[in-house]
N, C-alpha and C positions, 0 to 999 in steps of 0.2 A: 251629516250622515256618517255613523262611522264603518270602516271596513270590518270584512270579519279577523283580520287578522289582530284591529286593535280590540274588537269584542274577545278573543284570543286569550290576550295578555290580560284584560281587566278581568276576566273568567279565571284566567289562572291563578292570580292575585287574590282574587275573591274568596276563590275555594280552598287554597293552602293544601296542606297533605293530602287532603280530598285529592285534586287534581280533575283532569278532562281526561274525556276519554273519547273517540269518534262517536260512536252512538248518542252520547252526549250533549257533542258538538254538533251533529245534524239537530238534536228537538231544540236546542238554543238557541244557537244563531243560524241556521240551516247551512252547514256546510258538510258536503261531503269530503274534504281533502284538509283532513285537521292536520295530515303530518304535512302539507303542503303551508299552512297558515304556520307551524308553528316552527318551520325552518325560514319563514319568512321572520316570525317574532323573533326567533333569537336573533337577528341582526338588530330590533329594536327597543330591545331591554335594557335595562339600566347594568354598569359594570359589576353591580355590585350583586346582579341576579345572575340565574343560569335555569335552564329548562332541563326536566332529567324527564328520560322516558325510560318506565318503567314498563317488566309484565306482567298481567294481570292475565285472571283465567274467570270462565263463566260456569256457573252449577253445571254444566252439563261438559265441561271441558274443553270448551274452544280459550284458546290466549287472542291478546289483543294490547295494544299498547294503551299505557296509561300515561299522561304529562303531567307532570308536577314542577310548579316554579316555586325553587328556592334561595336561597341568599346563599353566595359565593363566600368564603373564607379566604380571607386574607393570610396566608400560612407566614407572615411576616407580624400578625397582629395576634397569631394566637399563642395562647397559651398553653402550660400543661399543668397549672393546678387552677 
């Protein structure tokens, strides 16, 4: 079985710049408490991830958080050309 937090992380992997969003995350894995699953996920992602939450707004103007997991920079491995 797996939890909703690792349904979570394989969702956010999945979908890339896409990203989750609560309403989302309730038709998917049914959870109401995405910001809850995904302060739990960042404890369990790889070093090399991070989770950014973004804001997003709805045609009609309401805001609402969006998550998006992306790959961490190593500012020791980048470059500038």
């Amino acid at each position: 079985m797996t939890t909703q937090t690792e349904a979570v992380i394989r969702l956010l992997r999945e979908r890339g710049e896409q990203g989750l969003t609560p309403l989302e995350a309730l038709h998917l894995i049914g959870s109401f408490r995405l910001g809850a699953r995904v302060w739990d996920a960042r404890q369990l992602i790889r070093r090399d991830e991070e989770i950014v939450t973004e804001r997003a707004a709805s045609p009609s103007g309401k805001t609402f958080a969006r998550y998006v997991l992306r790959r961490r920079i190593d500012p020791e491995q980048a470059t500038l050309w």
